[in-house]
N, C-alpha and C positions, 0 to 999 in steps of 0.2 A: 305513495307506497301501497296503499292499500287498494286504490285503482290496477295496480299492476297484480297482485294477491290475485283478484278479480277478475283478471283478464281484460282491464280497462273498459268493463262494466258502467263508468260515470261517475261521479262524484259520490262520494258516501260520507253521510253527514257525522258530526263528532261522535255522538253516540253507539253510531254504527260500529265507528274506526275502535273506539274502543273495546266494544267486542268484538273485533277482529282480531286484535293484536295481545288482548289483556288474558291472554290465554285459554280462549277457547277454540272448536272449531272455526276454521278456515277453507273454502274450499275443496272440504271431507278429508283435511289432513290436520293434525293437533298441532299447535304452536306451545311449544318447550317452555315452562317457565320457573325452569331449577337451576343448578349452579352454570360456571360457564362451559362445562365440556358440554352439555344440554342446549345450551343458546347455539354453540356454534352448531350444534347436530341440525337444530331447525333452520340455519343460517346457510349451512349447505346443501341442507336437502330443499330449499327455496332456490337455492343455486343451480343445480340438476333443473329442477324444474321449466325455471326459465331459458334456461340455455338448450333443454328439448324443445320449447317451444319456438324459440329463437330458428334452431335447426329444420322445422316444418315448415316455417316460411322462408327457407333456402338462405339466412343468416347465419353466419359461421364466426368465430374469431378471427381478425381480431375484432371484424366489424359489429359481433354483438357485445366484446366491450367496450366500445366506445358509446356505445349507445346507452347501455348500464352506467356508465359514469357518469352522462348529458343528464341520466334520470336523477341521478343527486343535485342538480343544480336546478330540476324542476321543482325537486323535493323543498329546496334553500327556496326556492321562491313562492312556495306556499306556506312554508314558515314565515317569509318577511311577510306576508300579506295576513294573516292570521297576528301579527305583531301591531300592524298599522290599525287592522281592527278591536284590538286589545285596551289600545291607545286611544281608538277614534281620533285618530291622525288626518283623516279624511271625513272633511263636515258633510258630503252627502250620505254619507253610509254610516257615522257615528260609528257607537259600540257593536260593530257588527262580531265579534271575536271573543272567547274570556282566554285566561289565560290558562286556562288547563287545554285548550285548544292549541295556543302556542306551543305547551309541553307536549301535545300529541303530535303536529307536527316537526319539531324537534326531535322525536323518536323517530320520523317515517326517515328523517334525515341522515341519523346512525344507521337505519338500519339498510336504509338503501346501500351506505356506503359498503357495512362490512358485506352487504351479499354480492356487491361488485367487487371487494378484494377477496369474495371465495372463489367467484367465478374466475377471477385472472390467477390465484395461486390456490392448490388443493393444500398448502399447509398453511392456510388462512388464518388459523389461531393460532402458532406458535410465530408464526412471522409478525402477527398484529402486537400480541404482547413483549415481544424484543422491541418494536419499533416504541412502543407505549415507555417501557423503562428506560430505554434510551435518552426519549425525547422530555420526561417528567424529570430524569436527574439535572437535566439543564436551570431546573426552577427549585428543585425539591431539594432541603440540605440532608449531608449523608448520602449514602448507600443506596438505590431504590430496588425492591427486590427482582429477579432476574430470573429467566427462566432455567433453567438443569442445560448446560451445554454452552450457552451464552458469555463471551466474556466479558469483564464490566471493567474499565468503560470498554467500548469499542476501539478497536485500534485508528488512530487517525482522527477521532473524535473526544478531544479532552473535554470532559466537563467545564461549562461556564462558572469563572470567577473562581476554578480551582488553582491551586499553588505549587507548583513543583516542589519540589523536596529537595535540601540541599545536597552535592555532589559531595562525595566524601573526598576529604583533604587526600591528596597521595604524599606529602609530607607526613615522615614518622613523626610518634609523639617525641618530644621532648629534643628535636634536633632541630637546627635553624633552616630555614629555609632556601634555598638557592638565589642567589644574586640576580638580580637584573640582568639580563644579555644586554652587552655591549654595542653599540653599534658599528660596524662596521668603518675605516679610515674614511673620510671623505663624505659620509653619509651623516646628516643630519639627525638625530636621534629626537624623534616628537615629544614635545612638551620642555626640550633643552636652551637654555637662553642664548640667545644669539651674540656669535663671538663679535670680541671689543674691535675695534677699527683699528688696524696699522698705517703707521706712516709711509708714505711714498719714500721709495728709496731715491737719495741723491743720486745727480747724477754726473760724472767723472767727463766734462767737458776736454779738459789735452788729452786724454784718451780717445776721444772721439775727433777731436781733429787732426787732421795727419797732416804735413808738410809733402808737399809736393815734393815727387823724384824729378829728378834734372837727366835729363841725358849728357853722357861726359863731352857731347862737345858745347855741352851749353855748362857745365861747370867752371866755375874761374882758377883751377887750381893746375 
């Protein structure tokens, strides 16, 4: 993050970084270190900035945010590496890293992010903190505060592990209830025990055999 401040000037070592970001001058411009309508000011005026400069080397949207996004995940990988030297994870290089180094690049990390969500939306901070309540009520019990406008929850989005509320009875009080529906002649009613077996009907053999007709000349009478 602080290469790009710089205009990708080269590495700038921790001490540097933290007087870059830890609120003083930058680049002949002051970096914000008050509440958060103040962050976002520096977060988009960081915004403008880059996307001028984007536009002098003939880079336009959406191709300079796609680029501004690629830069969060350079940002992620000078975090991991500042972690692995925290750790001395890697025996040729040992303790090259402390961890207030980690914590520095963990800022460059944030902050990359929200100045590429100013660059893709100019209501960057009211969009950020909707997503932010939205997404913390998933974990957080209760309520989580919400911005002026915003409805909680989101429609279509029920909170994790909450409980619907029971339907109210449309039974009056103190009347009985409606019977079961009947099922229909013929139709099996689910969960009804299965009718007893009947016996085969007998069956009326001299009714079923007939005596042969004679023709009268074959009659004896």
């Amino acid at each position: 993050m602080t290469d790009q401040l710089r205009g990708g000037a080269g590495p700038v070592e921790p001490a540097a970084r933290r007087e870059a970001v830890g609120g003083r001058a930058v680049g002949g411009g002051a970096v914000g270190g008050g509440g958060a309508e103040s962050v976002w000011e520096t977060v988009h005026a960081l915004a403008a900035r880059f996307e001028a400069a984007a536009a002098e080397r003939g880079v336009v949207p959406p191709q300079s945010h796609v680029i501004q996004v690629l830069k969060i995940g350079e940002e992620f990988g000078e975090a991991a590496q500042a972690v692995i030297g925290a750790t001395g994870s890697n025996p040729r290089k040992g303790r090259s890293h402390s961890w207030e180094d980690v914590h520095d690049e963990v800022c460059d990390v944030i902050i990359t992010g929200m100045v590429a969500l100013a660059r893709m939306r100019p209501d960057a901070a009211a969009y950020f903190a909707s997503q932010l309540a939205l997404k913390a009520g998933r974990f957080l019990p209760g309520p989580a505060p919400v911005p002026d406008g915003e409805p909680w929850p989101r429609p279509g989005l029920p909170l994790r592990g909450a409980v619907s509320p029971p339907r109210p009875s449309s039974v009056p009080r103190g009347s009985a209830p409606d019977p079961a529906p009947q099922a229909p002649a013929g139709l099996k009613r689910p969960g009804a025990p299965p009718p007893a077996p009947q016996a085969p009907a007998r069956l009326d053999l001299a009714r079923l055999i007939r005596r042969p007709r004679l023709h009268p000349r074959h009659r004896g009478d």
